[in-house]
SELUMDO-332631 format. One line per field, with one value per residue (C-alpha): residue in three letters; x, y, z negated; residue number from 1. Coordinates in nm, 4 decimals. Layout:
N
code: Ala,...
east: X,...
north: Y,...
up: Z,...
pos: NUM,...
//
This chain:
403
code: Unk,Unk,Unk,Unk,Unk,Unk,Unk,Unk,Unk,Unk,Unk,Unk,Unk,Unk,Unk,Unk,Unk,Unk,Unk,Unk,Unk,Unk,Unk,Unk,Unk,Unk,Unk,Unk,Unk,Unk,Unk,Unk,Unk,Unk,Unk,Unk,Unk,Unk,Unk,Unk,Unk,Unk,Unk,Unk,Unk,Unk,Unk,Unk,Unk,Unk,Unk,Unk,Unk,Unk,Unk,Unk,Unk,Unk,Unk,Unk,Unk,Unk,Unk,Unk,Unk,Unk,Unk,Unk,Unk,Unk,Unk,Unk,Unk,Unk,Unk,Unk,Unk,Unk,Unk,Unk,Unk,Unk,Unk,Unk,Unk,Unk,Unk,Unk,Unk,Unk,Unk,Unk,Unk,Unk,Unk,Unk,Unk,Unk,Unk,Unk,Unk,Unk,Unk,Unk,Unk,Unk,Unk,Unk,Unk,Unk,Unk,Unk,Unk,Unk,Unk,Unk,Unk,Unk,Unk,Unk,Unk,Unk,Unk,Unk,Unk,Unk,Unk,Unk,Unk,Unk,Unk,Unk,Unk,Unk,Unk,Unk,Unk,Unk,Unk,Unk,Unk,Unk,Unk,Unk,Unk,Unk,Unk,Unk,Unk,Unk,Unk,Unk,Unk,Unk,Unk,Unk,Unk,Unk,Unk,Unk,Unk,Unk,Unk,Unk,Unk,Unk,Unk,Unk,Unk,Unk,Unk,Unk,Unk,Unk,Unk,Unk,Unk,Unk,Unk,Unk,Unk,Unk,Unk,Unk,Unk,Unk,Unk,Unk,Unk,Unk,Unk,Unk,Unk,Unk,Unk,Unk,Unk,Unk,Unk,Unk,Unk,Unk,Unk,Unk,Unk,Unk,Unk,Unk,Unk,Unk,Unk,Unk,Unk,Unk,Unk,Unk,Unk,Unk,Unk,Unk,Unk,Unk,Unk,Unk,Unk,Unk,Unk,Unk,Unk,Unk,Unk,Unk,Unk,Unk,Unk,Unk,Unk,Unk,Unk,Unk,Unk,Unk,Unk,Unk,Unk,Unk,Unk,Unk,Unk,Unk,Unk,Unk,Unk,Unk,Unk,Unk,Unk,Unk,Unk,Unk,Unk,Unk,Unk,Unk,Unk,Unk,Unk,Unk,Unk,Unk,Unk,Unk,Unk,Unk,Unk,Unk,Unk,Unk,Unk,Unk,Unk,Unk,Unk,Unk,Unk,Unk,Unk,Unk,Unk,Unk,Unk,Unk,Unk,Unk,Unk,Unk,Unk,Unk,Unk,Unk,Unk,Unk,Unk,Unk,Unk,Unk,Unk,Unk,Unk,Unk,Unk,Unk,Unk,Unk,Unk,Unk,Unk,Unk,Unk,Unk,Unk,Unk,Unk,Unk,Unk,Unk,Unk,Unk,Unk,Unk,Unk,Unk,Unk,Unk,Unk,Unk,Unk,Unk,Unk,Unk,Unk,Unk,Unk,Unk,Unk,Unk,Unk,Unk,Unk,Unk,Unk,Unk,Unk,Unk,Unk,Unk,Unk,Unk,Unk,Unk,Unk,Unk,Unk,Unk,Unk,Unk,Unk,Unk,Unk,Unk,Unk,Unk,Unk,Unk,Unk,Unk,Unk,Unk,Unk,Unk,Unk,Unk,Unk,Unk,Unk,Unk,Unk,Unk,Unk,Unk,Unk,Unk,Unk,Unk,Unk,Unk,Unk,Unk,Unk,Unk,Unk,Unk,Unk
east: 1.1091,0.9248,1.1241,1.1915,1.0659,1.1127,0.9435,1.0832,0.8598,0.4908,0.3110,0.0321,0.2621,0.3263,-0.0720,-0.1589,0.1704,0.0178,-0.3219,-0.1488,0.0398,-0.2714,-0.3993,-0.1200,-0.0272,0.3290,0.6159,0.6747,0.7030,0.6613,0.7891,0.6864,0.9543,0.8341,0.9259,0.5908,0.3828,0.0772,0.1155,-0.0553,-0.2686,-0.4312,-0.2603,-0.5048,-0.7433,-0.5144,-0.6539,-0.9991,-0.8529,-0.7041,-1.0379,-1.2998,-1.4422,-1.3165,-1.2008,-0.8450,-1.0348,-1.0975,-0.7650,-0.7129,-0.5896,-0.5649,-0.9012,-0.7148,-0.4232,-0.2786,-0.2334,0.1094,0.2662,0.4875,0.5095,0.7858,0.6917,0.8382,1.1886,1.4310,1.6754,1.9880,2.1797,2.1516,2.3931,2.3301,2.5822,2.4766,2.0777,2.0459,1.9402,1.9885,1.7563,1.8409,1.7772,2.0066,1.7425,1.8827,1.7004,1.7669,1.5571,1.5240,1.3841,1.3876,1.1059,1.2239,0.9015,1.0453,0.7955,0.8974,0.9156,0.7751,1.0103,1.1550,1.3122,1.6040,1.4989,1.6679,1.3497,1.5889,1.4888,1.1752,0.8416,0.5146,0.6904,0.5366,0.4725,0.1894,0.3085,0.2090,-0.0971,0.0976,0.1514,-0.2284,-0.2959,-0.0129,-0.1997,-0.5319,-0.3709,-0.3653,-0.6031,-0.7073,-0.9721,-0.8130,-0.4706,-0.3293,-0.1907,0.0008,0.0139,0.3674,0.2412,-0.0711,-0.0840,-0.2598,-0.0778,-0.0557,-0.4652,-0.5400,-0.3423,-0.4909,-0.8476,-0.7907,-0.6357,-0.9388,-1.1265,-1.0047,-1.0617,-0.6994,-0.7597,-0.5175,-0.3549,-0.2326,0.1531,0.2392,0.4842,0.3336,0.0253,-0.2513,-0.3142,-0.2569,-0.0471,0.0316,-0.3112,-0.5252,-0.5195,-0.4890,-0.9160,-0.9493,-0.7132,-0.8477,-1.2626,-1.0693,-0.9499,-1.2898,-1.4375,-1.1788,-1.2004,-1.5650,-1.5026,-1.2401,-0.9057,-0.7128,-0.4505,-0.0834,-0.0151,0.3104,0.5447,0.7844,0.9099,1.2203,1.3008,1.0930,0.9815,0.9771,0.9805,1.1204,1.2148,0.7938,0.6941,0.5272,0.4994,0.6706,0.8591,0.7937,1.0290,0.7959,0.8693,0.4957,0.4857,0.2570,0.1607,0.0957,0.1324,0.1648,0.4017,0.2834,0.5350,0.3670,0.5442,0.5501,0.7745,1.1301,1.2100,1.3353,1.7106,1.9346,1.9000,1.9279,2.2273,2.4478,2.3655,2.5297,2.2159,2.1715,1.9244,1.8782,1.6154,1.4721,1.5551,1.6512,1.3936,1.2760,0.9459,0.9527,1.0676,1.4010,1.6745,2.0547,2.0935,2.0085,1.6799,1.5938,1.2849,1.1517,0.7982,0.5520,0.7341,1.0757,1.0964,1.1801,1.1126,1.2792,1.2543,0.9317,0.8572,0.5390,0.3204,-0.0487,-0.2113,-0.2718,0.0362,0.1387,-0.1354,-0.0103,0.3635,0.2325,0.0238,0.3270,0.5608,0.3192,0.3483,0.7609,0.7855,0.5834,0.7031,0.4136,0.5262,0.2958,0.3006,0.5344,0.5256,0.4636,0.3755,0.0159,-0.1435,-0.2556,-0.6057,-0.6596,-0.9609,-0.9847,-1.1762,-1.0694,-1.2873,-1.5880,-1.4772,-1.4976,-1.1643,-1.0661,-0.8476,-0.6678,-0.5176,-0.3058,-0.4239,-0.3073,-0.4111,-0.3780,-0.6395,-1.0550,-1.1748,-1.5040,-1.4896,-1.8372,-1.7654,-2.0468,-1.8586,-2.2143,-2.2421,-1.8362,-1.8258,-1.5549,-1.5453,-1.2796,-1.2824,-0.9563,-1.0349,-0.7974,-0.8875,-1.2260,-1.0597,-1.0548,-0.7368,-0.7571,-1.0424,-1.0020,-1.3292,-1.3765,-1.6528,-1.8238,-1.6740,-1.9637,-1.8376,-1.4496,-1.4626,-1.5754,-1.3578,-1.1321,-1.2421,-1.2628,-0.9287,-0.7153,-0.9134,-0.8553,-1.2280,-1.3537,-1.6448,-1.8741,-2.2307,-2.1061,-1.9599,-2.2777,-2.3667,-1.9727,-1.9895,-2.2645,-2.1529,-2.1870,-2.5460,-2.6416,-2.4282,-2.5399,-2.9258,-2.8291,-2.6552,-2.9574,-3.2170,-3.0301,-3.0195
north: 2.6052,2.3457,2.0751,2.0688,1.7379,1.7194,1.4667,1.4270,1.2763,1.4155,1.1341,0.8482,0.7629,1.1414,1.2218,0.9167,1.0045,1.4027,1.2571,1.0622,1.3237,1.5585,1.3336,1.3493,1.5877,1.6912,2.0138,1.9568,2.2320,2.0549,2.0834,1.8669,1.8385,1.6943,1.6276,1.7227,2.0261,1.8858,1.7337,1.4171,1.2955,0.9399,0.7813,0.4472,0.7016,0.8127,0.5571,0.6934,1.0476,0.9413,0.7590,1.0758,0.9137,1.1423,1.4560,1.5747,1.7607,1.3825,1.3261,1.5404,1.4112,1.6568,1.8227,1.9092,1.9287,2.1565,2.4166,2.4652,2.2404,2.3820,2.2518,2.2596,2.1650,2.0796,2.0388,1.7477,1.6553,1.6064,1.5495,1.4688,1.5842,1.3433,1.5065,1.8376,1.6958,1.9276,1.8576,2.0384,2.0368,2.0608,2.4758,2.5453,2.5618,2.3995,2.2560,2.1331,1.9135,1.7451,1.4375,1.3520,1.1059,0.9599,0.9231,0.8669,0.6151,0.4322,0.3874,0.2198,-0.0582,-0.0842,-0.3995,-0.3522,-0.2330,0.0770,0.2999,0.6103,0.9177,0.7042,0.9608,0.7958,0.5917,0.6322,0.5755,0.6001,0.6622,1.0368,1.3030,1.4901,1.1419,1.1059,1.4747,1.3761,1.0483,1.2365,1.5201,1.2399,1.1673,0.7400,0.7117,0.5005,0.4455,0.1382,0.1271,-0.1514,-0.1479,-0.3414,-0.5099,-0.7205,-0.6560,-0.3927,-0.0723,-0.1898,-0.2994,-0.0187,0.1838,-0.0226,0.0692,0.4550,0.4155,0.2101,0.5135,0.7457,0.5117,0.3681,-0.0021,-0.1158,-0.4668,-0.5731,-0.7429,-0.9757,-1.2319,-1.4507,-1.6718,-1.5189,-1.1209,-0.9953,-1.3509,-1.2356,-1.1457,-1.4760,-1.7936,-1.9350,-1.9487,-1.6270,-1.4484,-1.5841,-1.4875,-1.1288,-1.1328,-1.2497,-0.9640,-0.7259,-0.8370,-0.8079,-0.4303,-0.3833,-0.4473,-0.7605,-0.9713,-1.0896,-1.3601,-1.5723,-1.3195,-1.0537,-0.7404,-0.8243,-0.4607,-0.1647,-0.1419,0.2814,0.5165,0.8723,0.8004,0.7377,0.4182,0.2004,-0.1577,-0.3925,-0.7205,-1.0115,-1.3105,-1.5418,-1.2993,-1.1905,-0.8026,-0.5737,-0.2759,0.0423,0.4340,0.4371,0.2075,0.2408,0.0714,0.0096,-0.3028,-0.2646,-0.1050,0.0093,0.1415,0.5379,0.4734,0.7134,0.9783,0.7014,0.5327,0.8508,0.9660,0.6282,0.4921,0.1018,0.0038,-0.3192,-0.3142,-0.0455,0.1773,-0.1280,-0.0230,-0.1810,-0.2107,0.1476,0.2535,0.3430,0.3496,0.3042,0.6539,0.8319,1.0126,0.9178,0.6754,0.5743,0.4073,0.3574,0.2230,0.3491,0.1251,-0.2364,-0.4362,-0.7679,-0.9025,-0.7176,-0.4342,-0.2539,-0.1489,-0.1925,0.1135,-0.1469,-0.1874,0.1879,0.2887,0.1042,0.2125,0.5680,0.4975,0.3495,0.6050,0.9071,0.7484,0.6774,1.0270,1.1731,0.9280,0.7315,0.4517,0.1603,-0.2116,-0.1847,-0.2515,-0.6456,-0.7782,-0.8951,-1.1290,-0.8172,-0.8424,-0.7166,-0.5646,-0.3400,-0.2661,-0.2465,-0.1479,-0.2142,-0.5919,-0.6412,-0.8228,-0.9720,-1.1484,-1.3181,-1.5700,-1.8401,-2.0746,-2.4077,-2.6110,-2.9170,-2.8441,-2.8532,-2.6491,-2.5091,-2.3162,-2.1525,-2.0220,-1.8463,-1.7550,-1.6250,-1.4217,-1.3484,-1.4263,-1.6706,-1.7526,-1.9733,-2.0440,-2.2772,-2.4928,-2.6336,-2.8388,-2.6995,-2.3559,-2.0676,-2.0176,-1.8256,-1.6585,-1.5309,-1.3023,-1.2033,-1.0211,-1.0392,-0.9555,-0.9639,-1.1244,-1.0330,-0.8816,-1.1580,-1.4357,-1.2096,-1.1899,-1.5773,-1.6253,-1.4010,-1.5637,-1.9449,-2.0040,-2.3475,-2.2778,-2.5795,-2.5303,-2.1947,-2.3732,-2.5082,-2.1680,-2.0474,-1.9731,-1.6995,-1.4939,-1.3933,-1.3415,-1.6781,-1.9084,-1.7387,-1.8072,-2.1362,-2.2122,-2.0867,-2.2852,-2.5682,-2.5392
up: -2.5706,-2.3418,-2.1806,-1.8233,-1.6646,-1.2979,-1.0397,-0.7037,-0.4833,-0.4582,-0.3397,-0.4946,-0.7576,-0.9039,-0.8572,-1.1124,-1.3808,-1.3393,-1.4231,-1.7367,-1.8926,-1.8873,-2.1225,-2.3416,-2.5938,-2.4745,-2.4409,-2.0665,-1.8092,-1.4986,-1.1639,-0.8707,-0.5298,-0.2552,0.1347,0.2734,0.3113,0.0969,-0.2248,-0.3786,-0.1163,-0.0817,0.1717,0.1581,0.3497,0.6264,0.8912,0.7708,0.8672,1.2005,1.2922,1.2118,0.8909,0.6713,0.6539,0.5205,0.2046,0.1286,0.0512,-0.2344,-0.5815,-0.7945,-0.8159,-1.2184,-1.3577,-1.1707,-1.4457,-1.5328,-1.3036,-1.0487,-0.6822,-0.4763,-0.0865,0.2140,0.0762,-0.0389,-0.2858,-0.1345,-0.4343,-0.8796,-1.0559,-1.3954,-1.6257,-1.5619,-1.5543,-1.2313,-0.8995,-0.5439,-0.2642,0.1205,0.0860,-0.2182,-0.4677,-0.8294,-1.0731,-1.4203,-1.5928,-1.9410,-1.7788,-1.4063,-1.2551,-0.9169,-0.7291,-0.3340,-0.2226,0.0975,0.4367,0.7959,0.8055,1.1696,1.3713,1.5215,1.8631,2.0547,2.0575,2.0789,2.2990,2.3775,2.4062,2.2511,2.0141,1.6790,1.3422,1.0857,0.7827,0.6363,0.7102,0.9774,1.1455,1.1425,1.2310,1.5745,1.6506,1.6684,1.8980,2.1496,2.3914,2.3867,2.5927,2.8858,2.7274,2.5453,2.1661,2.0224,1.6883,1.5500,1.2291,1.1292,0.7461,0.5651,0.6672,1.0675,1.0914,0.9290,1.1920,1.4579,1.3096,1.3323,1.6959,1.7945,1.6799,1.8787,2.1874,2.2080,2.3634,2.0864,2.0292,1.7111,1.7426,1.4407,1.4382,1.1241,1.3196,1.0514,0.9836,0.6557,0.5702,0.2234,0.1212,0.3125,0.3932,0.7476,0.7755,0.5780,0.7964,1.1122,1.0118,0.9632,1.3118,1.4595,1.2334,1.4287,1.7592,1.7731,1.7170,2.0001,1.8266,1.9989,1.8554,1.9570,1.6747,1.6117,1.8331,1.8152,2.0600,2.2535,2.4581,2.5412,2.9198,2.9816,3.2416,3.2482,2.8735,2.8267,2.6810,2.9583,2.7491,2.5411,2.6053,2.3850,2.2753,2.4912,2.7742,2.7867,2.8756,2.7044,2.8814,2.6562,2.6285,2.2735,2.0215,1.6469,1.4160,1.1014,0.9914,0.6170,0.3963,0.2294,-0.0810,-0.0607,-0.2531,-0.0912,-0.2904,-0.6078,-0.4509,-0.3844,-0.7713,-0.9078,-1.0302,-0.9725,-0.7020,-0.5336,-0.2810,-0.4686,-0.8134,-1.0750,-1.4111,-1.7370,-1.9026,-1.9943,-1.5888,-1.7444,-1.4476,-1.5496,-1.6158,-1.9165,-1.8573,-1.5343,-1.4541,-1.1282,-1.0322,-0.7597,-0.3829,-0.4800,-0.7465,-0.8507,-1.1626,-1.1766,-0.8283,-0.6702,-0.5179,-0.5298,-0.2334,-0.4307,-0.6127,-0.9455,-1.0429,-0.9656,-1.1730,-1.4545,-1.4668,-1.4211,-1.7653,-1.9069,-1.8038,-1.9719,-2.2789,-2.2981,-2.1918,-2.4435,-2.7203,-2.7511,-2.5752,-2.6019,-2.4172,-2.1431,-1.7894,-1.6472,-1.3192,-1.2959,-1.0593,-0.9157,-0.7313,-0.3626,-0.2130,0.0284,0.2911,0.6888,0.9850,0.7674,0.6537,0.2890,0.1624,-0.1919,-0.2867,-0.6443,-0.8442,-0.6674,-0.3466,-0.4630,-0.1719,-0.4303,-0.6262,-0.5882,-0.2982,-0.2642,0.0744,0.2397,0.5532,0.7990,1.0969,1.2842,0.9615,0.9786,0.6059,0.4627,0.0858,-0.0737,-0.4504,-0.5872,-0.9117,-1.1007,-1.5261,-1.4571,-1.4580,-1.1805,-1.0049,-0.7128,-0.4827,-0.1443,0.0144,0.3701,0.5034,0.1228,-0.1418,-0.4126,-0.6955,-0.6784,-1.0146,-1.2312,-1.0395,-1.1477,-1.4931,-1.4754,-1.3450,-1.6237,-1.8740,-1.8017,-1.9978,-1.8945,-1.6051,-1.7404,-1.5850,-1.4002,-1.1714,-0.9996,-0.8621,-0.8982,-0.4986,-0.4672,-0.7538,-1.1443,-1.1469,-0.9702,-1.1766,-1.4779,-1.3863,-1.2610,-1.6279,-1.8192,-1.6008,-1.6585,-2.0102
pos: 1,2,3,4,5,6,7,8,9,10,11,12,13,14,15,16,17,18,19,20,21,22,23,24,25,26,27,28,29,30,31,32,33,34,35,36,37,38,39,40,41,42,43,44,45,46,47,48,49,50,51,52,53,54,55,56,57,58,59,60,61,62,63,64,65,66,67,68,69,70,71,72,73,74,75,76,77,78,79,80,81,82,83,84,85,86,87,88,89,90,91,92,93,94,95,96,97,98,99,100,101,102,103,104,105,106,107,108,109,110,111,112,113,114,115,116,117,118,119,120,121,122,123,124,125,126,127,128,129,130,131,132,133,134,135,136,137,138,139,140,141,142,143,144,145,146,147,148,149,150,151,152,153,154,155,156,157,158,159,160,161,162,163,164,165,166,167,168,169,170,171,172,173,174,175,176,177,178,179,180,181,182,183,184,185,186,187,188,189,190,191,192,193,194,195,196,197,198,199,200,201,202,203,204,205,206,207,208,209,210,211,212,213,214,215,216,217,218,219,220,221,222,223,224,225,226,227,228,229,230,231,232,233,234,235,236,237,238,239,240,241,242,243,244,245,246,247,248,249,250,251,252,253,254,255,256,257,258,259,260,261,262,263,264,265,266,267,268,269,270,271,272,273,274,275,276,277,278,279,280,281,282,283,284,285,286,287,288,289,290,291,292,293,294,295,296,297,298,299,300,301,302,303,304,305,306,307,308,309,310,311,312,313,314,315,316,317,318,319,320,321,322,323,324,325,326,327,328,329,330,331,332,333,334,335,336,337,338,339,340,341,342,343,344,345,346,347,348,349,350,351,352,353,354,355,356,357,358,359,360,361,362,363,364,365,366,367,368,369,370,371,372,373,374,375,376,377,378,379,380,381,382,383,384,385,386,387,388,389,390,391,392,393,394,395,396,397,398,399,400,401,402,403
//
């Protein structure tokens, strides 16, 4: 008789363990619960979506592997049961399970600010968010957008699409300040104000300003007022735990696992945004990808290396401007910095014992992939290192003409 594994959660996370295990020789009848209507879709192309790039067929993750996989939609699990290994969703429905995967994901972080009863207050967070946001009519109104990293310029991208005049609130003084350094981030917002997306750096929303229980603009700390129709909070992210917490299993800021994604309880696991291994959190699709790999193999007793945090890369790629990013920015050590603001490209390469450390790309990103390479492999750069700025295949020509 096959085992019963059960995921709960039908997001990123699930698509890539699904993808996995269907390269694994295992007894599992699988059964998939998740919150939303459609199952397994990319969210890294919503803003795409919301802007007209792409279309929602674009989205899809599962083009296999369907086969023998059951999907249960637009439910959730209000309760685990872990002695009985059974689980009951919000309609009634029970179901047992050999193994249980807790795949919640997150979400939209909010500051404390009464936004209760408040019409066009929003966030950005899921495909039906996008499919609301593009409902609306921009031309002549004003977005702000609460939240300069990733998830909040993206959101400000798709807005800006739909002919929102949209404005970008962030209270660090660079965009994306985990990802770039103080000149990288800045070249990004000269990139994105050239294409109609402002910025409000180094502030924070004090009160709502409404009318007839609309919003009409924003407050700020400073006491600035920002006039808008429409509020986006996209301000990063928190771990889904509820459902972990009320079952007895040990979460911090997310679901506590081990190498092998192993929660406290006996036969359940957790990965992707729900989860947290030693002290971090996970919001990247590397790292996901790798516990799902590592997770497919403990559950079908092949377990290999297990799970470690990397010095995960970042690239990506927002309203057309190419961005990388890895390694460490050790402002102490060698610099080599090219930066073309006509061009709106910004290159920043950190050397330390004639080694790479760190690389940060805006607006070019040709050569991410080796600095990369360079960087995990700690190989002296020697004669590289005289064309090290423009890329693999120049330094290597350089090195051999030299030689």
């Amino acid at each position: 008789m096959p085992r019963k594994l059960l995921i709960v959660g039908a997001g990123m996370a699930c698509a890539y363990l699904l993808e996995d295990l269907s390269r694994q020789q295992h007894d599992y009848s699988i059964t998939v619960i998740g919150e939303e209507a459609q199952v397994c879709y990319n969210r890294v192309l919503l803003s795409n979506v919301l802007c007209g790039e792409s279309g929602e067929s674009d989205l899809e993750m599962l083009d296999k592997g369907r086969e023998g996989i059951q999907f249960t939609s637009s439910t959730t699990v209000e309760k685990i049961e872990t002695h009985a290994r059974c689980v009951t969703t919000t309609r009634g429905e029970q179901f047992y399970y050999d193994r249980l995967v807790l795949a919640t994901g997150s979400s939209v972080a909010r500051p404390t600010v009464d936004c209760s009863g408040v019409k066009g207050v929003e966030e950005f967070r899921t495909l039906e968010d996008a499919r609301h946001l593009r409902s609306l009519r921009g031309a002549g109104k004003r977005a702000v957008v609460l939240g300069g990293g990733l998830l909040g310029l993206e959101a400000a991208h798709g807005l800006n699409g739909l002919g929102f005049e949209t404005t970008v609130l962030h209270r660090n003084a660079v965009p994306m300040n985990r990802q770039l350094d103080t000149a990288g981030g800045h070249q990004l917002q000269l990139a994105l104000e050239a294409r109609g997306i402002y910025f409000e750096l180094g502030a924070s929303i004090k009160k709502l300003q409404t009318g007839n229980q609309q919003i009409q603009g924003i407050e700020l700390n400073s006491g600035k007022r920002l006039p808008c129709d429409l509020l986006l909070f996209a301000t990063g992210i928190i771990p889904n735990t509820q459902l972990a917490l009320k079952s007895g299993i040990d979460c911090s800021r997310g679901v506590l696992v081990d190498d092998y994604l192993r929660s406290s309880q006996p036969g359940i696991y957790a990965l992707g945004e729900c989860c947290q291994h030693g002290d971090y959190q996970f919001g990247l699709i590397a790292p996901i990808r790798q516990q799902a790999k590592v997770l497919a193999q403990q559950l079908c007793g092949t377990p290999d290396q297990g799970f470690s945090v990397e010095d995960y890369p970042t690239q990506l790629k927002i309203s057309g401007v190419e961005i990388y990013r890895a390694g460490e920015l050790d402002d102490k050590a060698e610099q080599l910095i090219l930066h073309d603001e006509v061009n709106g490209i910004y290159r920043r390469l950190v050397i330390r014992d004639d080694r790479l450390v760190g690389a940060v790309l805006v607006g070019d990103k040709r050569g991410g992939t080796w600095y990369s390479e360079l960087i995990a492999e700690q190989r002296a750069l020697g004669g590289l290192r005289n064309g090290l700025m423009f890329g693999r295949d120049v330094s290597e020509a350089m090195l051999a003409s030299a030689a």
